[in-house]
C-alpha positions as CSV (number, residue, x, y, z in Angstrom):
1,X,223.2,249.8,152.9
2,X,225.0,247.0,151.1
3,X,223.5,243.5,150.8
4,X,219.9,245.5,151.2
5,X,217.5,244.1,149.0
6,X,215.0,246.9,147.6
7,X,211.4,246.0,147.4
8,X,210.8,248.3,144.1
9,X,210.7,247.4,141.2
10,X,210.1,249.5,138.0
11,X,207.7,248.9,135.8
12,X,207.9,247.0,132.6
13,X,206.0,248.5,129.9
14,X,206.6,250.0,127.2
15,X,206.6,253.1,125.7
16,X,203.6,251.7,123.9
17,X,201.7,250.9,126.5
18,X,202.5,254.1,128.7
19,X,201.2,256.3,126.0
20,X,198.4,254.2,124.1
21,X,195.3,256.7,123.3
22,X,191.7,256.3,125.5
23,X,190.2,254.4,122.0
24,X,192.9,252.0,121.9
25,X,192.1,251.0,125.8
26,X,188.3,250.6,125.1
27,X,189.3,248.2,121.8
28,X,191.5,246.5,124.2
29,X,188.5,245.6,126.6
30,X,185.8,244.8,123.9
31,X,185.1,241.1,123.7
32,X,186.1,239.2,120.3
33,X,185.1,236.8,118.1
34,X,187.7,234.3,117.4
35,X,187.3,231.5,115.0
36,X,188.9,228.0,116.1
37,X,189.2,225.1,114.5
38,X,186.6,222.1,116.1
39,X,189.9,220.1,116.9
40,X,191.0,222.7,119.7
41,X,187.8,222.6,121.2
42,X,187.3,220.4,124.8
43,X,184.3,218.1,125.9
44,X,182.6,219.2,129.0
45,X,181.5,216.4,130.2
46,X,179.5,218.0,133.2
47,X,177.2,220.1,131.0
48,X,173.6,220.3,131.9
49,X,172.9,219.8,128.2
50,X,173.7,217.2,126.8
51,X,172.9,215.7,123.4
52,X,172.7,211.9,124.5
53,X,172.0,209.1,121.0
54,X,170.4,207.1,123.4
55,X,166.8,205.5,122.4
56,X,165.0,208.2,123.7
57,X,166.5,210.8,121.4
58,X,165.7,208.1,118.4
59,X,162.2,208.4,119.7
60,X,162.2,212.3,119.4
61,X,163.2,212.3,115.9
62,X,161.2,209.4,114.6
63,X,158.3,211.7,115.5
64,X,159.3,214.7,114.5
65,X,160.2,213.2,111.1
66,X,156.2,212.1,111.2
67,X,154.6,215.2,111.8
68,X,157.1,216.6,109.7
69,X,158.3,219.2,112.0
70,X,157.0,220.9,115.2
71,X,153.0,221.8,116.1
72,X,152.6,224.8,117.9
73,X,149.1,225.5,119.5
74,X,147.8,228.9,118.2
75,X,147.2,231.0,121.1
76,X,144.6,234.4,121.4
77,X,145.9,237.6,121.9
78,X,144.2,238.0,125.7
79,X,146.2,234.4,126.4
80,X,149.6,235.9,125.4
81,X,149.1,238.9,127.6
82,X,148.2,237.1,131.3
């Protein structure tokens, strides 16, 4: 059997990781909030929405700033509910 190569291979964790406890697993799989600085953060240049200083947008906030915020229609109860 020389010169036979063997396709196992034995695993590579630790003792650690062998014998971690069921809680330690879940906390492993929760999501996380990280904080980053702005700098490490990419463009996406393909996003759907996008914030463009184009004379449009000047136009949106030239009226907002007149009406001094947003006007919402007050709506009845029965309209809410159909």
């Amino acid at each position: 059997m020389a010169g036979r190569k063997s396709d196992f291979t034995l695993p590579t964790n630790t003792l650690d990781d062998l014998f971690s406890t069921q809680e330690e697993r879940d906390e492993a799989k929760l999501q996380k909030i990280r904080d980053i600085p702005l700098s490490e953060i990419d463009g996406f240049p393909n996003h759907p929405f996008q914030v463009r200083e184009d004379e449009d947008m000047f136009q949106l906030v030239e009226s907002i700033k007149e009406t001094e915020g947003l006007l919402f229609r007050p709506i009845c109860l029965s309209e809410a509910t159909m």
